[in-house]
Backbone bond lengths (Angstrom), bond angles and torsions (degrees), N, CA, C in turn:
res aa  C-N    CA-C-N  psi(-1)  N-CA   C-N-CA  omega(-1)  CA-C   N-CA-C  phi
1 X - - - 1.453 - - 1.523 110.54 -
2 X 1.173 119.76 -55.22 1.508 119.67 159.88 1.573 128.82 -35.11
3 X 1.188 110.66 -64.13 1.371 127.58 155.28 1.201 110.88 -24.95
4 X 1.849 125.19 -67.95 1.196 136.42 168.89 1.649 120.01 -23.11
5 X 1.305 101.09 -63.33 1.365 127.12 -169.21 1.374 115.60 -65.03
6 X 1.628 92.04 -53.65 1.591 92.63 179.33 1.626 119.70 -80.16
7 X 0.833 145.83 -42.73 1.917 143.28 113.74 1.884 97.05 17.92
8 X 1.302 104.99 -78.86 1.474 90.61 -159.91 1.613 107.42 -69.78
9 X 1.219 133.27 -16.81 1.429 126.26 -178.65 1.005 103.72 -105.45
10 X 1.647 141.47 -10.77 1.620 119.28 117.52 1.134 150.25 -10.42
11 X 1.520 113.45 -59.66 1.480 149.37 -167.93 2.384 83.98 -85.65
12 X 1.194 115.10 -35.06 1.661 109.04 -156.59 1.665 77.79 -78.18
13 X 1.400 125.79 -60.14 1.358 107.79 -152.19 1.898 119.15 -69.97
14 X 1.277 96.39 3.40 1.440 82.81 -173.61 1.492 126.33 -75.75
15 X 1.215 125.62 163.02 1.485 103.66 -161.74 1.611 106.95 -89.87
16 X 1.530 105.77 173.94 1.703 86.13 -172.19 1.712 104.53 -97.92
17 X 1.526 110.14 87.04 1.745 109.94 164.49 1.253 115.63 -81.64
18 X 1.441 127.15 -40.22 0.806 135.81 159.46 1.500 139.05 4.38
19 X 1.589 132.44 121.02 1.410 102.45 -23.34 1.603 116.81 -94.77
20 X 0.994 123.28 -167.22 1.283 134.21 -154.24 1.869 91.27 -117.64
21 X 1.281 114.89 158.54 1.883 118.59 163.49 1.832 111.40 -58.19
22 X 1.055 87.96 152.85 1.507 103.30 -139.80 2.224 91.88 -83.91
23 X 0.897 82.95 -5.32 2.217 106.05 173.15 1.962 104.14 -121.98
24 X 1.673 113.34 10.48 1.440 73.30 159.74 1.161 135.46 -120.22
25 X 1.272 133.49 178.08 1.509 131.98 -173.65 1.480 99.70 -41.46
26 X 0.840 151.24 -15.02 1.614 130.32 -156.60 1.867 86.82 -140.81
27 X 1.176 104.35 46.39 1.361 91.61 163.61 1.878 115.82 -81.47
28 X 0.715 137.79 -27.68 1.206 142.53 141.53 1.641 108.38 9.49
29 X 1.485 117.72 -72.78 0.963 91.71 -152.19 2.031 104.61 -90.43
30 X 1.596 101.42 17.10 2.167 101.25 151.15 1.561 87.42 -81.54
31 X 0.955 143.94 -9.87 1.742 93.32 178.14 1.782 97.42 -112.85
32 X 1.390 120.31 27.09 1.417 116.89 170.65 1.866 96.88 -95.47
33 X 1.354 109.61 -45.85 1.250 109.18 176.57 1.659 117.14 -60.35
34 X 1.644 125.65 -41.39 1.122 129.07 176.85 1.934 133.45 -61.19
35 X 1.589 82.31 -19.57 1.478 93.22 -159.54 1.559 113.03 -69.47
36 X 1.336 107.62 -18.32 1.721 111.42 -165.05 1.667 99.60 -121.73
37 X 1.238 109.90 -162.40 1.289 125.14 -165.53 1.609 111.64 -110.30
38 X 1.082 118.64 -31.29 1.024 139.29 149.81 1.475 141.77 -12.80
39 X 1.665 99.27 -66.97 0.975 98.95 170.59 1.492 120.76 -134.48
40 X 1.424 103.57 9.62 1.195 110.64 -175.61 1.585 136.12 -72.48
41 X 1.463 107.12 14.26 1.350 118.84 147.09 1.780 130.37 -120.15
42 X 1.728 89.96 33.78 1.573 96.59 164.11 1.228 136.26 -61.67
43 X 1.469 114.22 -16.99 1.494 103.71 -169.65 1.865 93.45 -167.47
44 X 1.388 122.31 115.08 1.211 153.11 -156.16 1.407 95.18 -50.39
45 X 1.096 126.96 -24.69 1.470 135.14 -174.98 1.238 123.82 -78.14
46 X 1.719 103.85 -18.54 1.688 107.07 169.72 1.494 133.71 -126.40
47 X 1.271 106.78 137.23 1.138 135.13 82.26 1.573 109.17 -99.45
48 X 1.322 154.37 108.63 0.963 129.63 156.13 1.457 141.92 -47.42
49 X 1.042 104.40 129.68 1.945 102.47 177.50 1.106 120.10 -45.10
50 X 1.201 118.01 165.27 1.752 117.83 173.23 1.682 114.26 -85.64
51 X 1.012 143.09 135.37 0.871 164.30 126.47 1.230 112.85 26.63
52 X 1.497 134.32 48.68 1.860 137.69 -164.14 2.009 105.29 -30.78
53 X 1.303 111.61 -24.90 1.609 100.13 -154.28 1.556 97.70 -123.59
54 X 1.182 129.41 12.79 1.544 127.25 144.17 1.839 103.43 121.78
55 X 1.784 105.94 -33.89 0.993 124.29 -157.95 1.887 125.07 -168.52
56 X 1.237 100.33 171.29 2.049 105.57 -177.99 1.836 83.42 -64.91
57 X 1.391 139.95 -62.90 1.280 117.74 -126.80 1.003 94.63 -106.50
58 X 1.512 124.93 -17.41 1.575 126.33 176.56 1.877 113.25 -64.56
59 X 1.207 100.55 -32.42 1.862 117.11 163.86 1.324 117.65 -72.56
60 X 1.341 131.05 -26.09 1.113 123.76 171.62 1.133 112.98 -71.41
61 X 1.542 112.03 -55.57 1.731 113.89 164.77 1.117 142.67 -24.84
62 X 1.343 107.26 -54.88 1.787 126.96 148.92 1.422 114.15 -53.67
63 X 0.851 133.16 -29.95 1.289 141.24 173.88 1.399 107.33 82.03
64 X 1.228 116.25 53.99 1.552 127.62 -178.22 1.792 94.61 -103.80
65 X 1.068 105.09 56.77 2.035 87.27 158.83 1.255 137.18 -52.43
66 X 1.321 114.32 -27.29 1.669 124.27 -179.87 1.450 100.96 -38.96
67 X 1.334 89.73 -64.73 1.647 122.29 -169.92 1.780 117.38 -56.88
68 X 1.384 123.28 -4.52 1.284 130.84 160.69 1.014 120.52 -130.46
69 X 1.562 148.68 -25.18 1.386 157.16 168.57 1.501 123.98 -97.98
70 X 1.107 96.42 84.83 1.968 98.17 172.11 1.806 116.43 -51.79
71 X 0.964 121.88 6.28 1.749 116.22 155.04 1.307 113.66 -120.35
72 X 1.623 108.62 25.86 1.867 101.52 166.60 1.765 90.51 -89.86
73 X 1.323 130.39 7.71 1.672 133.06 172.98 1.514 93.50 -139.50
74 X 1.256 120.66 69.80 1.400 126.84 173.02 1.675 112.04 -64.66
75 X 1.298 131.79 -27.42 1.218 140.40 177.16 1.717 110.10 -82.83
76 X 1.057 138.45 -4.55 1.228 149.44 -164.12 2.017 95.62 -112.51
77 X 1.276 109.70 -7.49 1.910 90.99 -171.05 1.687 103.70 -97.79
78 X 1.064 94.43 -24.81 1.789 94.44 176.87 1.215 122.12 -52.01
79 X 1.853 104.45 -47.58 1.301 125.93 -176.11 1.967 110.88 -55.31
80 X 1.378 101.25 -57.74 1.590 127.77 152.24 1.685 102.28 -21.17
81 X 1.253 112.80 -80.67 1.003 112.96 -169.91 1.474 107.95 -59.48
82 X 1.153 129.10 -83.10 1.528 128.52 179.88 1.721 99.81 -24.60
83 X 0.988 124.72 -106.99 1.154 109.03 174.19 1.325 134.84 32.98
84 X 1.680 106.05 -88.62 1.133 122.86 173.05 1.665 120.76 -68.68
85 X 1.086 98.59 -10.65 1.887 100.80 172.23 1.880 107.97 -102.05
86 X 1.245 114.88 -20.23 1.596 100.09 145.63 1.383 134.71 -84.75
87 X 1.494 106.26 -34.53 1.492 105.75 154.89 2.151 120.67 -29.60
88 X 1.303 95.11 -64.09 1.266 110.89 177.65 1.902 112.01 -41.16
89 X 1.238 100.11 -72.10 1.885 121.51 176.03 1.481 96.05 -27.47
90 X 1.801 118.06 -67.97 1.390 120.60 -143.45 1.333 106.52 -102.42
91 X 1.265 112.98 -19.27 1.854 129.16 176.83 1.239 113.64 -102.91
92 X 1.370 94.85 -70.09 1.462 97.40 -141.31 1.902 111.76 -73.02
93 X 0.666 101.55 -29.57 1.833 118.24 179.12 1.816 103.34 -48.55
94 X 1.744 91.28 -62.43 1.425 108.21 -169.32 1.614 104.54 -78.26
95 X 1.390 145.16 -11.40 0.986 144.44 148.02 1.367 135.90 -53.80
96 X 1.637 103.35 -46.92 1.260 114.24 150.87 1.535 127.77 -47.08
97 X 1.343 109.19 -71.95 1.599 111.58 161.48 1.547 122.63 -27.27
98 X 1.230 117.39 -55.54 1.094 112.23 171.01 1.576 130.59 -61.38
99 X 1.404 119.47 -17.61 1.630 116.92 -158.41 1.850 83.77 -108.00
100 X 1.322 111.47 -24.80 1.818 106.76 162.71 1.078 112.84 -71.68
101 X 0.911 122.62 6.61 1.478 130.39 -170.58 1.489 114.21 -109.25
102 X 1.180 89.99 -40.33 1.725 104.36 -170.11 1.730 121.71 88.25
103 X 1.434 107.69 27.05 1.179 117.99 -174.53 1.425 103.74 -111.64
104 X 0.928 118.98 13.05 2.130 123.17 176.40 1.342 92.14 -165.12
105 X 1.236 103.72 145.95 1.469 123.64 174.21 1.614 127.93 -87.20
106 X 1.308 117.31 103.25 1.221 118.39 175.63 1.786 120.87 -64.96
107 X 1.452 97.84 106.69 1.624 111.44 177.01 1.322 125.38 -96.00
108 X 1.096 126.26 87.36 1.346 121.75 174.37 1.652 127.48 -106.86
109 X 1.083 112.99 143.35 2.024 122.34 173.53 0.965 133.95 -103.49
110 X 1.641 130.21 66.70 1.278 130.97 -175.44 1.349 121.42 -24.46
111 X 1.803 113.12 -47.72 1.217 95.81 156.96 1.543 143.00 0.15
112 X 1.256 101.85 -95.84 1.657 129.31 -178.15 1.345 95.63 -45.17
113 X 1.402 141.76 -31.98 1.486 123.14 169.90 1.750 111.16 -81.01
114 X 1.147 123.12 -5.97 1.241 132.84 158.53 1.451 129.27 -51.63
115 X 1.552 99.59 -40.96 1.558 121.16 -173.34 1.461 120.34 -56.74
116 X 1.158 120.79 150.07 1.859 131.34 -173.92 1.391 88.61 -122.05
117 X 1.171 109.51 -171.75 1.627 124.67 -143.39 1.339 96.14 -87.65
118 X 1.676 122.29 -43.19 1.377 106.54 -160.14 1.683 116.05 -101.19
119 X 1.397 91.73 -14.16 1.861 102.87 176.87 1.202 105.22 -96.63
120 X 1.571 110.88 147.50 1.844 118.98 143.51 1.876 105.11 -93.99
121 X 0.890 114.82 152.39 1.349 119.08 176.90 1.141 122.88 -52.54
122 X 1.670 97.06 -28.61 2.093 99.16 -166.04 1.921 84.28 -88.16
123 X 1.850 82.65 -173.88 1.356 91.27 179.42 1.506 122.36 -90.64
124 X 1.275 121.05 -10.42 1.202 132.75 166.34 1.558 118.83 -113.70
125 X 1.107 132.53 136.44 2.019 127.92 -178.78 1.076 119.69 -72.86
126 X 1.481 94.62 114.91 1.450 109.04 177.94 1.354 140.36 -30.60
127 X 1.039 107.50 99.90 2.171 101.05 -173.30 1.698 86.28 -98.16
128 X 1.227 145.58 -73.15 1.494 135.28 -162.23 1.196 118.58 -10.65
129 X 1.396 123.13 -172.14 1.950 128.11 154.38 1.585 71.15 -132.11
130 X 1.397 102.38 145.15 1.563 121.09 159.89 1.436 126.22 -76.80
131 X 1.188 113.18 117.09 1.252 121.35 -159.59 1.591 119.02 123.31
132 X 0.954 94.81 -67.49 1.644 122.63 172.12 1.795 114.92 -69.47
133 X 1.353 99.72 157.13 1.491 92.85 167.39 1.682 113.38 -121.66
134 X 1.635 115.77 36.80 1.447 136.50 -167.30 1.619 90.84 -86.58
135 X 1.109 109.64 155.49 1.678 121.48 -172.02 1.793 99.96 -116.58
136 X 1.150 116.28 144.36 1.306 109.29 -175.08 1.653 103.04 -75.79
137 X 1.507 105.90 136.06 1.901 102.53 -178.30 1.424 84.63 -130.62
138 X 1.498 121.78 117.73 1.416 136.15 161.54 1.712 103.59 -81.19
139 X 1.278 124.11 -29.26 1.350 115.78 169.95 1.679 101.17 -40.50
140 X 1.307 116.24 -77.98 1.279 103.12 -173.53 1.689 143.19 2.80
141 X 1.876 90.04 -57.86 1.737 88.17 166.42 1.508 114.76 -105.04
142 X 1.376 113.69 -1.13 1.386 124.20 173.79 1.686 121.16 -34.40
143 X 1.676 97.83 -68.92 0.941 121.59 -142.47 1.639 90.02 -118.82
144 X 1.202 115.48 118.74 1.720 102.30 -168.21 1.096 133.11 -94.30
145 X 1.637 110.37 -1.63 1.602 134.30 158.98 1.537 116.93 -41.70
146 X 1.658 84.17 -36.10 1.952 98.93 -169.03 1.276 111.90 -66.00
147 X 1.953 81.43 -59.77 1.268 98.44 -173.95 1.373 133.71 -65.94
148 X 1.730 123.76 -2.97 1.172 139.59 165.38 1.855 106.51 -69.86
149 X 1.767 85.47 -49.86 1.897 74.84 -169.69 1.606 105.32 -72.73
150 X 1.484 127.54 -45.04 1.523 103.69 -178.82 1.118 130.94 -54.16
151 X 1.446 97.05 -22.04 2.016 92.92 -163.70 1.902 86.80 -78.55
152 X 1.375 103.94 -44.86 2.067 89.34 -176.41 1.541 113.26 -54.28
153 X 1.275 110.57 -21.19 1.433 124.89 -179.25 1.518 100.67 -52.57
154 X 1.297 98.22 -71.39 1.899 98.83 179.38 1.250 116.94 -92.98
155 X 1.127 126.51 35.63 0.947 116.87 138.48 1.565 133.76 -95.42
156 X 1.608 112.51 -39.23 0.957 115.79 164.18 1.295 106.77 -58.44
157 X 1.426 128.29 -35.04 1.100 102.85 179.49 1.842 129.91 -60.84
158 X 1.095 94.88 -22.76 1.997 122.08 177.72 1.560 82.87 -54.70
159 X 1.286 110.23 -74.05 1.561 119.24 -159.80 1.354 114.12 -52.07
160 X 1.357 130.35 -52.32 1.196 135.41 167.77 1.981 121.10 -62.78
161 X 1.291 112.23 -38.45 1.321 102.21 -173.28 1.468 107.02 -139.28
162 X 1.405 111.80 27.66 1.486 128.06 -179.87 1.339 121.54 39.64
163 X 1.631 131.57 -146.50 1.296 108.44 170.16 1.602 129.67 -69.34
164 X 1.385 113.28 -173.82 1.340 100.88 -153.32 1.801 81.94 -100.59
165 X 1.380 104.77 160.80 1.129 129.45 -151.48 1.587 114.56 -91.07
166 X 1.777 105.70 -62.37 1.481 125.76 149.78 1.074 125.67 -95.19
167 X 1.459 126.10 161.73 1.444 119.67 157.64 1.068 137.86 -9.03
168 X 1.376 163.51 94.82 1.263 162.15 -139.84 1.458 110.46 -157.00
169 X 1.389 104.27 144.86 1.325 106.19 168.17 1.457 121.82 -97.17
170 X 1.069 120.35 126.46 1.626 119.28 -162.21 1.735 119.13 -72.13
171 X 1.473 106.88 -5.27 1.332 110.99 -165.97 1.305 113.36 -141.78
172 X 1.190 120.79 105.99 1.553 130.24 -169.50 1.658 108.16 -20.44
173 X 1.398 108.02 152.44 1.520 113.00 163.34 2.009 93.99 -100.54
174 X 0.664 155.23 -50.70 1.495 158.89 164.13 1.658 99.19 -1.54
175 X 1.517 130.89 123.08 1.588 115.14 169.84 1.860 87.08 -106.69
């Protein structure tokens, strides 16, 4: 139970970078966000993929920057951020409460903190959030049409029926 507790207010203080390019040095902290139940449908982008080119310097080589520097898409972190600070308001707060509570089940996979850049542990790459049965949709902040209507989506929904009540998945199954 301790363990429990202290795990999830672990998982509360971290800041929201999340996630990071899927080749960079600090990938680490997508599989701090991925590993639990918690939070692993914060941000549409994860599960993150593995790492196509082995490594940070082996991607540079190729000249894949996308894929190691989160400001080679400098217009894409705001979205990230917003995001993840309504996530928080309408989810994530009241999710927490609940799994201190003992009213949702905290799921976590040591695994996934196991992971190196170019493998996921399972035998196929992870698209799920653990816990959840939400599919990772990077359209979401991709494309900002979307991402205008979902995020007003929940928000009004915040506004109208405040945080969410039960378990919920924060991110449409709809592609």
């Amino acid at each position: 139970m301790i363990l429990r507790h202290s795990l999830l207010l672990f998982c509360t203080f971290q800041c929201g970078f999340a996630p990071v390019p899927r080749c960079s040095p600090f990938f680490i902290i997508n599989k701090l966000m991925e590993w639990n139940s918690y939070t692993s449908d914060m941000n549409p982008y994860l599960p993150v993929p593995p790492c196509e080119h082995g490594g940070t310097f082996q991607a540079i080589m190729k000249g894949d920057y996308k894929s190691v520097f989160i400001l080679d898409s400098p217009d894409i972190v705001p979205r990230h951020n917003l995001h993840e600070l309504v996530w928080y308001m309408k989810t994530g707060y009241a999710r927490l409460r609940r799994m201190l509570k003992d009213r949702e089940p905290f799921d976590f996979d040591f695994n996934i903190m196991r992971e190196g850049f170019s493998d996921h542990y399972t035998p196929k790459v992870r698209t799920k959030h653990l816990g959840y049965n939400s599919k990772r949709r990077p359209e979401l902040l991709d494309d900002r049409d979307i991402f205008v209507n979902h995020l007003g989506d929940k928000l009004k929904e915040y506004y109208l029926h405040g945080t969410d009540k039960v378990a919920t998945n924060f991110l449409p199954e709809d592609a």
